[in-house]
N, C-alpha and C positions, 0 to 999 in steps of 0.2 A: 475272516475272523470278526467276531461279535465287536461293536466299536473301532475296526480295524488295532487292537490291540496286540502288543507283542503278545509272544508267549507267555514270556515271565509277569505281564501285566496283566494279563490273565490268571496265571494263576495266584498274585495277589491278592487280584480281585475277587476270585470265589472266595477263600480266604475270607474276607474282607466282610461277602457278602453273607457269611458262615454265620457270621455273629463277633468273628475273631477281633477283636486292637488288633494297630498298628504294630504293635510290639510284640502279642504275640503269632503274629502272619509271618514277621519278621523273623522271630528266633526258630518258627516251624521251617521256614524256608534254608535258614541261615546266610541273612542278609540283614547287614548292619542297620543301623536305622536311618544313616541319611541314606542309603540303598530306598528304603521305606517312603519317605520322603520325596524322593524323586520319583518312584513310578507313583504315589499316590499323585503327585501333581501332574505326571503323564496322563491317569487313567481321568482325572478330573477335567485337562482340558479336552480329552477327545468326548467326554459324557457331557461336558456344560454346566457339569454341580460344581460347588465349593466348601461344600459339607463330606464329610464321613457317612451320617446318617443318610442326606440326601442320594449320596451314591448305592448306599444299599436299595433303596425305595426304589432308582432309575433301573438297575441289575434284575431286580426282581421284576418289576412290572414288564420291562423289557421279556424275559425270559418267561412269562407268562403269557403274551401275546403269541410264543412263538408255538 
């Protein structure tokens, strides 16, 4: 898997990459928001950002290369 990413951190992360908040990836999901919180800082230390924004930029360009 892409970043070796769970599943569920996967699919936050499209979510994420959508254009969606935190809060609404969350309530499409139905997963509370430290739920949110925790795989966003999962998906951040395996990409190396610490941004929101930057995480979307690294998804994309990533998935564009592929």
């Amino acid at each position: 898997m892409l970043f070796d990413f769970t599943a569920a951190e996967a699919r936050f992360a499209r979510l994420l990459a959508s254009g969606m908040s935190m809060e609404e990836a969350g309530k499409r999901l139905g997963i509370t928001r430290n739920t949110c919180k925790s795989r966003l800082q999962a998906i951040f230390a395996k990409t190396g950002v610490t941004r929101q924004a930057a995480l979307v930029v690294v998804l994309h360009d990533t998935l564009v290369s592929l």
